[in-house]
C-alpha positions as CSV (number, residue, x, y, z in Angstrom):
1,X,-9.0,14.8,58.7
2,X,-6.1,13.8,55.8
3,X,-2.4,15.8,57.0
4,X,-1.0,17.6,54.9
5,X,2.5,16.3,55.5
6,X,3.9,15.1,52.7
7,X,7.1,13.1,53.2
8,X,7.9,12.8,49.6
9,X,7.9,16.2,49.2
10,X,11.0,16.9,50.5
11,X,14.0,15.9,49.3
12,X,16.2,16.0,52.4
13,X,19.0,18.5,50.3
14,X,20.7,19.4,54.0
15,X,20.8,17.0,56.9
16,X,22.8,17.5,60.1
17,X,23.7,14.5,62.3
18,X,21.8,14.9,65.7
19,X,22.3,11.9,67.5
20,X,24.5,8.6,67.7
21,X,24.0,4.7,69.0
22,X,26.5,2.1,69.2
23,X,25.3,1.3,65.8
24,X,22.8,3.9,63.9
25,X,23.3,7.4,63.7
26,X,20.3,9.6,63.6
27,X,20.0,12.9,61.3
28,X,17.9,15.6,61.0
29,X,16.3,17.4,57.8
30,X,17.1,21.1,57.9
31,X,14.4,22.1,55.6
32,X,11.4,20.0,57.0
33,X,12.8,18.9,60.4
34,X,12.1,15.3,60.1
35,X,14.1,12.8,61.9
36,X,15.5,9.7,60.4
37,X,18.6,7.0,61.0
38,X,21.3,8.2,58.4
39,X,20.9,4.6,56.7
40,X,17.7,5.0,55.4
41,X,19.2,8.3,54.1
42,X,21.6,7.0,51.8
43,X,19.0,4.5,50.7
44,X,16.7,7.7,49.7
45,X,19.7,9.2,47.7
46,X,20.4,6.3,46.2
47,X,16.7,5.5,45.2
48,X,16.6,9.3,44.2
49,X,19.5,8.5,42.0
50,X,18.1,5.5,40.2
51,X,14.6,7.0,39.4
52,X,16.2,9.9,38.3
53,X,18.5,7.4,35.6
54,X,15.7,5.4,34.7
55,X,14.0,8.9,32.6
């Protein structure tokens, strides 16, 4: 059975830090709840950011 999650659906537009390590800290979506280290975060923005250039 396929899920119907689809990560790429949500852009992540609010984000609240939920956790810290000595060297990652951890934030949560507030519109779809995922959880995800605030560095691969900025690398989604800036993705966003160049797709969004490229058109």
């Amino acid at each position: 059975m396929p899920s119907s999650n689809a990560p790429a659906a949500c852009k992540h537009p609010r984000v609240e830090i939920v956790a810290r390590d000595a060297d990652a800290e951890f934030v949560e979506c507030k519109e779809c709840g995922e959880v995800f280290e605030a560095s691969e975060f900025k690398d989604m923005v800036i993705e966003d950011n160049l797709a969004g250039d490229e058109g």
